[in-house]
C-alpha positions in Angstrom: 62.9 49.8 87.8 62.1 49.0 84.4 58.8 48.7 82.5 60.1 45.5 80.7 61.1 43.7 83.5 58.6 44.6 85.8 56.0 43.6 83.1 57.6 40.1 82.5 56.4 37.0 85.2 60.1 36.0 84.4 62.5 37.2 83.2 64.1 34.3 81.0 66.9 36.0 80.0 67.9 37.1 83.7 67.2 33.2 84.3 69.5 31.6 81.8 72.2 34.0 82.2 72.2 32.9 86.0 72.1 29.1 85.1 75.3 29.8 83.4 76.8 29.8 86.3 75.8 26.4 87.3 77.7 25.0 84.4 80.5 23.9 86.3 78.2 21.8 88.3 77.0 20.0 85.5 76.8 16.5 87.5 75.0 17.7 90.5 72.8 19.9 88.4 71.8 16.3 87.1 71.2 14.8 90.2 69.1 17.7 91.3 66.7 17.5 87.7 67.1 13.3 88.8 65.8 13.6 92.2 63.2 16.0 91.3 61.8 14.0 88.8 61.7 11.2 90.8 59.6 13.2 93.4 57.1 14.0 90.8 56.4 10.3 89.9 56.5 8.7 93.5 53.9 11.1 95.1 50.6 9.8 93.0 51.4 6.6 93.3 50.1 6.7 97.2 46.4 7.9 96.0 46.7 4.8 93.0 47.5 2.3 95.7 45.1 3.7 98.7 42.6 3.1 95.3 43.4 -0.2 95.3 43.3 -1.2 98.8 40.1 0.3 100.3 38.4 -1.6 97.1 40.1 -4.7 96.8 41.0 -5.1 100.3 39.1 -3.3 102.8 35.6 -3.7 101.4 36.7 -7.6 100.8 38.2 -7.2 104.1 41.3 -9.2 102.8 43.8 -8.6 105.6 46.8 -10.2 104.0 47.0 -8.2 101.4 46.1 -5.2 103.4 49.2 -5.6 105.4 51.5 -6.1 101.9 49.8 -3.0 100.4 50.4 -1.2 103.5 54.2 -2.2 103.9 54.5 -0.9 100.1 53.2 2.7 100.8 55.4 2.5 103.8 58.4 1.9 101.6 57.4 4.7 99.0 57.2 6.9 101.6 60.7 6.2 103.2 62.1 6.1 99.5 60.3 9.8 99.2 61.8 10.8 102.2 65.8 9.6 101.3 65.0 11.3 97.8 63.9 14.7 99.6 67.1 14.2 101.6 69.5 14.2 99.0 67.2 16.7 96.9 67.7 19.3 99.4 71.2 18.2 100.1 72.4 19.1 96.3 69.8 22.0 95.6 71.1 24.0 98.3 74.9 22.6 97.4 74.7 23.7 93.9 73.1 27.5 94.7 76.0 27.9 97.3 78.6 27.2 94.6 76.9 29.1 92.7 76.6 32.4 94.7 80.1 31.7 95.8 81.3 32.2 92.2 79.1 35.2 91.7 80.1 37.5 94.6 83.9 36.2 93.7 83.4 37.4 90.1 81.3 40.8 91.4 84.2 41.7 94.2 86.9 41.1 92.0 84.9 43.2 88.6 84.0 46.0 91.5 88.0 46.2 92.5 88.6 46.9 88.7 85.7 49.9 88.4 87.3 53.7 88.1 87.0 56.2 91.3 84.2 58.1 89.2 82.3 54.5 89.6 82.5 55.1 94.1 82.1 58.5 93.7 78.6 58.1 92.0 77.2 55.3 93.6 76.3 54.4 97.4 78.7 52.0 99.5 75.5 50.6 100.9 74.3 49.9 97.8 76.9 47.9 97.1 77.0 46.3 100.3 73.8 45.0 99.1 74.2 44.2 96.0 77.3 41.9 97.1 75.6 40.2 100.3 72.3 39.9 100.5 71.0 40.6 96.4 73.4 37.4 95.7 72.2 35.5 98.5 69.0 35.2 97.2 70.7 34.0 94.3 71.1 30.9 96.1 67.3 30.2 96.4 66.6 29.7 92.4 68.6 26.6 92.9 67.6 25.3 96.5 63.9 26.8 96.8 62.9 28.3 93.7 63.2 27.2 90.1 63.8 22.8 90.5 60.7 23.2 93.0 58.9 25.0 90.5 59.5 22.5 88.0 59.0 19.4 90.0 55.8 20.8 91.2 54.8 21.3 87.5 55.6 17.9 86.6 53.9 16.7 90.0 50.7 18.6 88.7 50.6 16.6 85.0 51.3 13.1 86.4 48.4 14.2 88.9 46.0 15.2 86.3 46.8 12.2 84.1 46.2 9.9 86.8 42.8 11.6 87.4 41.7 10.9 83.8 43.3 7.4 84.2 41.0 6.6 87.2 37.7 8.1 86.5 37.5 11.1 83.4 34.0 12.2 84.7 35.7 13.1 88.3 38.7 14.4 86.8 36.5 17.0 84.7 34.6 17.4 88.2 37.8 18.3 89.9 38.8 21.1 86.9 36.1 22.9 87.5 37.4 25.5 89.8 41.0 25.6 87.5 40.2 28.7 85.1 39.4 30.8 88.3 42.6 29.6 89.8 44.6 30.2 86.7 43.3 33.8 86.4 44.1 34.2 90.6 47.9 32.8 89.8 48.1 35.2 86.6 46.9 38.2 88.5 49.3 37.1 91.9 52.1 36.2 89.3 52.3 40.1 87.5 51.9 41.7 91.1 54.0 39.8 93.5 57.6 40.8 91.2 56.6 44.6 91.5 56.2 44.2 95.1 59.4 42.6 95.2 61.8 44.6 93.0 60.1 47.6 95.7 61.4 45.4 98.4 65.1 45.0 97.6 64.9 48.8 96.6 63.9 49.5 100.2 65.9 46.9 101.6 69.3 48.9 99.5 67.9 52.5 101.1 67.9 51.1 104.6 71.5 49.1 104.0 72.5 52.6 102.8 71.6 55.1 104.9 72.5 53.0 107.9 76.0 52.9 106.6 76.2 56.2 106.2 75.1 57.8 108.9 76.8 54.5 111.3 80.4 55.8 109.6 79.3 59.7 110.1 77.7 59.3 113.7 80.1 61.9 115.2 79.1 64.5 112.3 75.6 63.8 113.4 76.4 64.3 117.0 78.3 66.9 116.9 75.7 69.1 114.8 72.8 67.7 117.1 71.5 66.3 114.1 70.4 62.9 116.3 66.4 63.6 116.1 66.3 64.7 112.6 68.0 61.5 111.0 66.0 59.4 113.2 62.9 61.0 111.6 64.4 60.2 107.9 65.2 57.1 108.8 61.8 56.1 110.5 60.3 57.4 107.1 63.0 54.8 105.5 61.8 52.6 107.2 57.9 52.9 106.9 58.9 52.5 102.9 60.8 49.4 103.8 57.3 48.0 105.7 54.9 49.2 102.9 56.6 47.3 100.2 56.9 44.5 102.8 53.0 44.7 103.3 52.3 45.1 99.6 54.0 42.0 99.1 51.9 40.2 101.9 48.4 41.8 100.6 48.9 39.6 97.8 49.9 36.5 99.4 46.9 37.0 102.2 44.5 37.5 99.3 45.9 34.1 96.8 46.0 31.6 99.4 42.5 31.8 100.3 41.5 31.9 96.5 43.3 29.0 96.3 41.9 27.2 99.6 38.4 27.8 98.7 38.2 26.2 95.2 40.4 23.4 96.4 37.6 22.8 98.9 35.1 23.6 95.8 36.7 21.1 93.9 36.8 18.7 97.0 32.9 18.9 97.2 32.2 19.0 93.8 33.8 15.4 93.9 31.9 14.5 96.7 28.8 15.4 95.5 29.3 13.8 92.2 30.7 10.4 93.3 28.7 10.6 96.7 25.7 10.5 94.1 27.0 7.8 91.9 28.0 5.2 94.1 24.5 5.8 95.6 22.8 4.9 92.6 25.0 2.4 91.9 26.8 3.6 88.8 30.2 2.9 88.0 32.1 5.0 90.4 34.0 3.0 93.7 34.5 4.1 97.5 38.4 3.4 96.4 38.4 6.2 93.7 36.2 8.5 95.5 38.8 8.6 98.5 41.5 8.6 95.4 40.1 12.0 94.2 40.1 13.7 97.6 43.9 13.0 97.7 44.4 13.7 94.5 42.4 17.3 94.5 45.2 17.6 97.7 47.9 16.9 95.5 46.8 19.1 92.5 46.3 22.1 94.6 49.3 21.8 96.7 51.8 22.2 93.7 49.5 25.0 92.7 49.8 26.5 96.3 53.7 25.3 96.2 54.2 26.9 92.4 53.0 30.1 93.9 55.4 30.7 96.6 58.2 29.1 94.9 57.8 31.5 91.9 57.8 34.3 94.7 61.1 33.0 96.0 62.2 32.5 92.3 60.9 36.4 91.4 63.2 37.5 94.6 66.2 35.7 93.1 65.4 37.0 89.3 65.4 40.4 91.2 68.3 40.0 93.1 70.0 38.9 90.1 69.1 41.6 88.4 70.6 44.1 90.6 74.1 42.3 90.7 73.9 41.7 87.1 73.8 45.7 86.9 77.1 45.6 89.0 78.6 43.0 86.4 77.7 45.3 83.2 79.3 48.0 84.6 81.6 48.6 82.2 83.5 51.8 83.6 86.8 50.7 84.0 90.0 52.5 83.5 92.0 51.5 80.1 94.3 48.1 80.5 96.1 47.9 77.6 99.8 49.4 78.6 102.4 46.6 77.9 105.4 47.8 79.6 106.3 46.2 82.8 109.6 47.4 83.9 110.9 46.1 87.5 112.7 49.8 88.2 112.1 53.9 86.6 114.4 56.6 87.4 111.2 59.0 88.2 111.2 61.9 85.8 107.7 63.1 85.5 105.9 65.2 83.0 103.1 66.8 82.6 102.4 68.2 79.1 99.2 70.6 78.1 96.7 68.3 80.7 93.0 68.7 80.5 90.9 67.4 83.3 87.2 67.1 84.6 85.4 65.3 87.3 82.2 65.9 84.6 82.3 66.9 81.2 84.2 69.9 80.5 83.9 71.6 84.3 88.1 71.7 84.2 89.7 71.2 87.3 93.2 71.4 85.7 93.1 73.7 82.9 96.4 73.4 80.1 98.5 72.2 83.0 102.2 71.6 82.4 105.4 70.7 84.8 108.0 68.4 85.0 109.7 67.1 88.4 113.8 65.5 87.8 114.4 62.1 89.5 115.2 62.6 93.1 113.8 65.9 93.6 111.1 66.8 95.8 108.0 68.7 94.2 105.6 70.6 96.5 101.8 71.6 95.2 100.0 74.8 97.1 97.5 76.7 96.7 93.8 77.1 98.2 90.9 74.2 98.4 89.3 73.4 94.8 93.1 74.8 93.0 93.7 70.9 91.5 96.5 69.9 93.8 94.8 66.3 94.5 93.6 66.4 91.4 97.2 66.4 89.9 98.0 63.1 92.1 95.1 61.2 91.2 95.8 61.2 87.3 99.5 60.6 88.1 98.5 56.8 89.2 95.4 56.8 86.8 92.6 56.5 89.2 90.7 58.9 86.6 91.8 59.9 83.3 93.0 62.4 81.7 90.7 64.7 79.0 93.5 65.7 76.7 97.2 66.3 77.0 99.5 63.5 78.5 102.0 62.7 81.6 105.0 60.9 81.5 107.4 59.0 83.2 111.1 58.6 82.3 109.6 60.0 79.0 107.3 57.3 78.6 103.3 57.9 78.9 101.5 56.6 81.7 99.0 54.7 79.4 101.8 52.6 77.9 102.5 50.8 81.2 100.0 48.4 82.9 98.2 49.2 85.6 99.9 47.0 88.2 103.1 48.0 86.8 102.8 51.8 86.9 101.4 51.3 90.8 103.8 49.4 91.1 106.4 52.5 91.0 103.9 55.4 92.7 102.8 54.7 96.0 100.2 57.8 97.5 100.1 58.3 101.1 96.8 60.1 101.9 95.8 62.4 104.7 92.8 60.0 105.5 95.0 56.5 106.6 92.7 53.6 106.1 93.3 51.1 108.6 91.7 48.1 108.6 90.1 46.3 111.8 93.3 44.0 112.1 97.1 43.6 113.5 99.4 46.5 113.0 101.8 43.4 110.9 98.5 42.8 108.8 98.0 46.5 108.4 101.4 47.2 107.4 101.9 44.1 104.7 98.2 44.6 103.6 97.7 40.6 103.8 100.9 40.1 101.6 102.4 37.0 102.8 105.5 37.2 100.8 106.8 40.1 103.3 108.6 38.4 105.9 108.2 39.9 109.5 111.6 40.6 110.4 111.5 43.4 106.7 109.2 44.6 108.4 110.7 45.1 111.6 113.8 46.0 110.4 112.3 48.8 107.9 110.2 50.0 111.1 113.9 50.6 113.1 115.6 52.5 109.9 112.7 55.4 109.6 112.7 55.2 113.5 109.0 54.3 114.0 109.6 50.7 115.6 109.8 52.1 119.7 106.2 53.5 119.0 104.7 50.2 117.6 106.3 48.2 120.6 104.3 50.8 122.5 101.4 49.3 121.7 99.6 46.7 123.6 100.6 43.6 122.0 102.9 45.2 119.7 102.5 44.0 116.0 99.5 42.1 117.3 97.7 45.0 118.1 94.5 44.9 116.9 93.2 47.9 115.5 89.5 49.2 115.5 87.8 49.7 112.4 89.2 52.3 110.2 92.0 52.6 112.7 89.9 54.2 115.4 92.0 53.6 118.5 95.4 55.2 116.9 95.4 59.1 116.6 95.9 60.7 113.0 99.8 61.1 113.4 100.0 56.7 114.9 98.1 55.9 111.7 100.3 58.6 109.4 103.5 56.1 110.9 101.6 53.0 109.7 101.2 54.4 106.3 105.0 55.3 105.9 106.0 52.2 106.9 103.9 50.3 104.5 105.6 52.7 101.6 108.9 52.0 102.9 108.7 48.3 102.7 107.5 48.6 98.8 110.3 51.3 98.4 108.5 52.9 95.3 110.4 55.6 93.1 107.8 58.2 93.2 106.5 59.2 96.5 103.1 61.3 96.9 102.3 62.9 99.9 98.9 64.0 100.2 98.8 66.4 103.3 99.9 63.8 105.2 101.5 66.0 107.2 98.3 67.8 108.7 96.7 67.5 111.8 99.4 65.7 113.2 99.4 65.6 117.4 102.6 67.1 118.7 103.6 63.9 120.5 104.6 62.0 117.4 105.2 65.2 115.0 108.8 64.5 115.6 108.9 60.8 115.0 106.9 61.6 111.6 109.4 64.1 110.3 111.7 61.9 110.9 110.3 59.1 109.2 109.3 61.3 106.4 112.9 62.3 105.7 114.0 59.0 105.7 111.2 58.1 103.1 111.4 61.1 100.6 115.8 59.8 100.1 116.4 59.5 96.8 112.7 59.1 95.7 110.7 61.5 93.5 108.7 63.4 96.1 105.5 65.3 95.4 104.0 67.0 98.6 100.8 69.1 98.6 101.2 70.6 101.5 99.1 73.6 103.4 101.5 74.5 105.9 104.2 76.1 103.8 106.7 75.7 106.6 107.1 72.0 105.8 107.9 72.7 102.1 111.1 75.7 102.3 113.9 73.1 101.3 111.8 71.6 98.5 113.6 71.8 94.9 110.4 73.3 93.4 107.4 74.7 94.2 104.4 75.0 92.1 101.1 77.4 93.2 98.3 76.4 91.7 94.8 78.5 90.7 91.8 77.2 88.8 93.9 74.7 87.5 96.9 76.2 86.3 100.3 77.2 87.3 100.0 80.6 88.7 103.9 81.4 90.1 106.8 78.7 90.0 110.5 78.2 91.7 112.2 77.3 95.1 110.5 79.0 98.3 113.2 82.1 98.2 112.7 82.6 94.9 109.3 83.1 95.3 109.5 84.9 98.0 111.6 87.4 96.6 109.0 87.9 93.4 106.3 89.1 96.3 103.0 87.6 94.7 100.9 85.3 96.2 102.7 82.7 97.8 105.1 85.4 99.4 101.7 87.0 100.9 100.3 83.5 102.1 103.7 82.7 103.8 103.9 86.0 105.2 99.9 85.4 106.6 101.1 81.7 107.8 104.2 83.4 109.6 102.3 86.0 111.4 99.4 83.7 112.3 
């Protein structure tokens, strides 16, 4: 955290920035400021009019009148409590819009960031900074800042009508304010600290736990059970320290603030005890006034207090997804082409590339791949094989050098567009908890069900689905759980078929594939790779013998080149890792 927003009470500019986002709400933002204002106003009048009665009609024992005056603070009360009603109503109407806007605008700025962007940061972080960072959000509007400033304006009509009744008691009831002030400053510049350590925890805990949740059989498998449950346990004794630091300083402000309220309380006593006594200009009316009146200052004081808490939790909060929002690390828009088909030629001239900096992953690559024909990357773990797909469809960028398609650079087409054409299908299928129909049109409503089951018959994939309890409808576990690695490879082709891209990457998705549905996926597969520019990176070299080229790849560069006989014949390195496949 930084020292110039932990240094600041509030953080105005964090503030404004988030009211912007009420400006579509204009009217009910009105209402809110209305009803709050109202609030302010009705409240003192009850202390004013109990004034009145207990010395015009109590000690004159007019009962009349008693009963009229007592209907009226009846009436102000119901009126208060309609007012609170629709108060609440709006408040907490208005900071649901508005949260519901912000999370929209976060998801959909997060879905543009680059893979460098995930790579770096923690999904649970993220998780939090989208859920439950936003949803305190919500609170400035509903709990936090109108509160504050009702309560502010509560406080001055209070005070003025203190001076209006009797000056000498009103300076009797101030009394105790500079310690108070000095209490509030000191709770004020501690209680934000506190709190920007809170949401830090409450982010650790968020993260770890979704971690280690999505990596539980790592961590069974390694009998690493007891030693996670110790970090997390020490996670979570940081998560209850900032918790308690936070409550230290509420458990030492709200007595402060209850014992110079009952200071101020006798004080007044004392005083106009004293002067009614001796008969000097002081009544029973405005004595009983003061009382309520010295409740009324101090409970906007008390109010202010932990509304400006709830208020310091939503500046924080803010804060953090406001962090999200100026991330500006997003791949390059600006391509302009948009063309419905490409024949698939690709190129790749001189092309430097790093993860970080200049740590070159491929190293003065260059290749080109003919429309229709079917490419296949080798070489050993850390060579640049995935490296080479990931640039293809720009989820990183390239250093220096450039890759074309149909002799036109990459950077020249728009995002959407140039997807459009490449579809990867990875070793790691994501599935998500859903139908296998919902899994396979990825929510797209404009693919009809029977393309779907038609394109599932043609690669020969549809028998297994019907397999399946309920078919389609099966329901999935999260991440695809309940399928094996070769069900959820089938998914995956059929959800390439159905977009029927021009250039096809395979990403080893042809590994650990279960014997039962090898078959079916080779099948499938050749039906996918007709007629589309194929690139494979592939580790078992028996699947790649009939591709048109084959490229070996070390450190980043080409090390030998041709069809699989050719390269057998020269007897380097791919000849001696077939030959060690073979024999294994």
């Amino acid at each position: 955290m930084s020292k110039s927003t932990t240094g600041k009470a509030i953080d105005f500019n964090l503030l404004k920035r988030v009211l912007t986002f009420a400006s579509p709400y204009k009217k009910v933002l009105f209402l809110v400021i209305i009803f709050s204002v109202l609030l302010s106003f009705l409240s003192p009048l009850r202390p004013l009019l109990i004034n009145h009665a207990v010395d015009n009609f109590i000690i004159l024992k007019n009962e009349e009148k008693l009963r009229f005056i007592s209907l009226i603070l009846v009436g102000i009360l119901f009126l208060e409590a309609i007012i609170q009603f629709f108060y609440i109503y709006f408040a907490t109407w208005l900071g649901q819009h508005v949260i519901q806007d912000i999370r929209a605008k976060v998801y959909k700025h997060i879905l543009k960031l680059r893979m460098t962007y995930f790579d770096n940061t923690p999904i649970g972080s993220l998780v939090t900074r989208t859920v439950s960072d936003i949803e305190t959000i919500s609170d400035i509007f509903s709990q936090g800042l109108f509160v504050i400033i009702g309560e502010l304006l509560k406080l001055i009509v209070v005070v003025c009508m203190m001076f209006y009744t009797d000056w000498r008691l009103a300076l009797m009831s101030l009394i105790a304010i500079p310690i108070l002030l000095i209490a509030t400053s000191w709770f004020k510049r501690n209680i934000k600290s506190a709190f920007q350590q809170v949401r830090k925890e409450v982010s650790n805990i968020n993260t770890f736990v979704q971690e280690h949740i999505v990596g539980m059989n790592l961590v069974q498998i390694f009998n690493r059970e007891e030693s996670e449950y110790k970090k997390f346990k020490q996670i979570n004794k940081d998560h209850l320290s900032a918790h308690l630091r936070s409550v230290f300083y509420y458990s030492v402000f709200f007595p402060i603030v209850e014992i110079l309220s009952a200071l101020s309380i006798g004080l007044v006593i004392w005083y106009g005890g004293e002067a009614i006594i001796s008969g000097k200009e002081v009544t029973l009316g405005e004595l009983v006034a003061f009382i309520l009146y010295i409740h009324m200052m101090f409970r906007p004081i008390r109010q202010l207090a932990d509304r400006f808490n709830i208020l310091q939790m939503g500046i924080v909060g803010s804060e953090r997804v406001f962090k999200v929002l100026d991330t500006e690390d997003f791949i390059a828009d600006n391509g302009k082409k948009e063309l419905d088909k490409i024949e698939g030629n690709v190129e790749y001239r001189n092309v430097q590339f790093a993860y970080k900096d200049e740590d070159w992953v491929l190293n003065n690559l260059s290749f080109k791949i003919e429309k229709g024909k079917h490419l296949a990357l080798v070489g050993r773990t850390g060579s640049g094989k995935t490296s080479i797909i990931n640039i293809l469809n720009r989820f990183y960028e390239i250093q220096e050098g450039e890759i074309l398609i149909d002799g036109i650079n990459i950077t020249d087409f728009s995002l959407r567009n140039l997807r459009k054409h490449i579809v990867v299908v990875q070793q790691e299928v994501h599935l998500f908890s859903s139908t296998i129909m919902e899994n396979i049109i990825l929510f797209d409503k404009d693919i009809k069900e029977d393309d779907v089951i038609n394109s599932a018959k043609e690669i020969g994939i549809h028998d297994f689905i019907m397999s399946l309890p309920g078919g389609y409808s099966y329901v999935v576990g999260e991440r695809g759980i309940t399928l094996s690695t070769g069900q959820r490879q089938l998914i995956s082709f059929l959800r390439v078929y159905l977009r029927n891209p021009e250039i096809l990457i395979l990403d080893e998705a042809t590994s650990s594939i279960d014997s039962h549905t090898e078959e079916i996926l080779q099948t499938a597969l050749k039906k996918l790779s007709e007629g589309r520019t194929t690139i494979v990176i592939a580790h078992r070299l028996s699947t790649i013998i009939n591709s048109d080229k084959i490229l070996l790849l070390e450190d980043g560069m080409v090390l030998e080149e041709g069809t699989h006989a050719e390269l057998l014949e020269k007897g380097g390195k791919y000849s001696e890792m077939y030959i060690t496949q073979i024999s294994d």
